[in-house]
N, C-alpha and C positions, 0 to 999 in steps of 0.2 A: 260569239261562238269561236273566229278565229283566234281570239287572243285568250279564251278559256282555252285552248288545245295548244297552243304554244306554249304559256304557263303550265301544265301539267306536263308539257315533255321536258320544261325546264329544268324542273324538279324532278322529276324519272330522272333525266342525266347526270345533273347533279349529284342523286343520291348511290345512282352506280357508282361515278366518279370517286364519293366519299367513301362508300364500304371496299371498293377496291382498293383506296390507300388506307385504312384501317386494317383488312386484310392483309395486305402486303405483299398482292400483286402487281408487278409490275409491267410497263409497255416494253411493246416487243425493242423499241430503239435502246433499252436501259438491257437488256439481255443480251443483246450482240455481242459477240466477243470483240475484243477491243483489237482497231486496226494502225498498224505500224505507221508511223508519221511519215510522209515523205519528203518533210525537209529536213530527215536526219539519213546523213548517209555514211555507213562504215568507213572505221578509220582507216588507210592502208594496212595491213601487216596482222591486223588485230583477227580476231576471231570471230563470228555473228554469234550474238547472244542469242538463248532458245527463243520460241514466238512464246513461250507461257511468262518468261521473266521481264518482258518489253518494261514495262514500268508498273514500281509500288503502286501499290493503291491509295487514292488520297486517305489523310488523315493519320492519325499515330496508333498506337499499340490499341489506344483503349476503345477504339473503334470513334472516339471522335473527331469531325473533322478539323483537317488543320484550318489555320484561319484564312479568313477569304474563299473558301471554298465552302459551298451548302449544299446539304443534301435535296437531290431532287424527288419527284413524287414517285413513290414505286421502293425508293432504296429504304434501307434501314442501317441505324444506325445502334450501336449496345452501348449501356450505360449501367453504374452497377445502379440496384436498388437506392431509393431514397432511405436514408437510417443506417444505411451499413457501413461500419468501418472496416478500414482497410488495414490490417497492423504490420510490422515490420515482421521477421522470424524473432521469437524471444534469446536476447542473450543467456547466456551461462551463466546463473548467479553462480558468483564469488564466494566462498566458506572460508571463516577464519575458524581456528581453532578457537574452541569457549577459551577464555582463561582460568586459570587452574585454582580452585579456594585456595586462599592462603592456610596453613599449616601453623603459623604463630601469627598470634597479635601484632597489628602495628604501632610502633609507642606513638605517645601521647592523650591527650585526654577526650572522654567520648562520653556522650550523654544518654542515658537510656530514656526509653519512654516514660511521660507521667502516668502512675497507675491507680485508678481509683479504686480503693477500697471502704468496707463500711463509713469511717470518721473521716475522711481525706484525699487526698492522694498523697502517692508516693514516688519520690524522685531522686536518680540516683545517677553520679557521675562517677566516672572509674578513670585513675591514671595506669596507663602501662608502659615499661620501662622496661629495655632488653626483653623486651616480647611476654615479659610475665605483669599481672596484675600486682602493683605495688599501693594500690589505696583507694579505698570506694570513699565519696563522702556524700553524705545526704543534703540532696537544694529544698525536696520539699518531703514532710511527714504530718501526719494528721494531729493537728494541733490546740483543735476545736474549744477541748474540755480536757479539764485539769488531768483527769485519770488516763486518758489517750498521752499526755503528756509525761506522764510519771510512766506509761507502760512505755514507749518509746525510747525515753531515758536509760530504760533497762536492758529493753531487747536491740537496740540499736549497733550497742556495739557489740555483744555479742554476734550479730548477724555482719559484721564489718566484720572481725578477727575469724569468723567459720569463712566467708569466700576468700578470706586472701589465703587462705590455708587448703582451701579447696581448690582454687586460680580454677573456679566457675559457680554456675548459679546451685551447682548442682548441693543446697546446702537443708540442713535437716529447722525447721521453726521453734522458735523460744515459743515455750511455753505459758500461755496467758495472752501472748501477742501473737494470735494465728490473722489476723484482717494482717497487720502492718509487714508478717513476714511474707503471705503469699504478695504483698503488693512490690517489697523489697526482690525479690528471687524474678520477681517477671521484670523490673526495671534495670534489675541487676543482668539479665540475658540481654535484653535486648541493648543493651549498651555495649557488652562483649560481643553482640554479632555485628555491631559496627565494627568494631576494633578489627574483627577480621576482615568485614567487609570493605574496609577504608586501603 
């Protein structure tokens, strides 16, 4: 019986003990206002400092203590969140001006895209020279079957001599050979939006 009643005051004590420092109550000897040492004694000449500035409080800014020092029961101490970052303030992003499109062709030579059309694709290289287009030549044309061949034969250079005279894609289709020009006028762009874009 005696040691059934000591046992259950253990625990009553204990458990005050624990919720009081989960609460974060604390004993009256941690509340005291803090008392001026006495083997610190003014400098001559100097001035007493207030009773509220006697000495910082252990630990740094982030309310952690510094080392060698632990917190006692009663105190608390602040810590940020687990997961949270901390970040610096954001610098200034930097603006360049865009760069300006180029206004003429830059010479040399520049490859358009291959473009697929019904019989083939179509592939077209352009030289430019003092800023103006001076010669398209064809790498690939639909070659398959004899008549794709005989039509290309035809409409090929007429579609070369219409862009240099045009100096762009912007050019009208040989008639008979509507696959091979739209594929010629899209290979023939986008090899001039290199030239500017280069």
């Amino acid at each position: 019986m005696r040691r059934a009643l000591m046992a259950l005051m253990g625990t009553a004590a204990g458990t005050v003990l624990l919720v009081g420092t989960k609460a974060g109550f604390s004993s009256p000897a941690s509340d005291a206002a803090p008392q001026p040492r006495a083997a610190e004694s003014p400098i001559p000449g100097a001035s007493p400092a207030p009773a509220d500035a006697a000495a910082p409080p252990a630990g740094n800014q982030s309310g952690v203590p510094a080392p060698g020092n632990t917190p006692t029961a009663g105190t608390r101490t602040t810590t940020a969140p687990a997961g949270t970052k901390t970040t610096a303030p954001a610098s200034k992003p930097t603006t360049t001006a865009p760069k300006a499109p180029r206004t003429t062709m830059k010479d040399g030579t520049f490859n358009g895209n291959p473009i697929y059309v019904e019989y083939g694709n179509v592939e077209l290289s352009i030289v430019v020279s003092g800023g103006k287009l001076t010669d398209v030549k064809v790498l690939d044309a639909p070659s398959e079957h004899s008549r794709s061949v005989q039509i290309n034969n035809t409409a090929l250079p007429k579609l070369r001599s219409e862009a240099l005279a045009a100096q762009s894609a912007d050019i009208d289709s040989v008639s008979g050979a509507t696959y091979t020009s739209g594929g010629y006028k899209l290979s023939l762009q986008s090899a001039i939006d290199r030239a500017f874009q280069a």
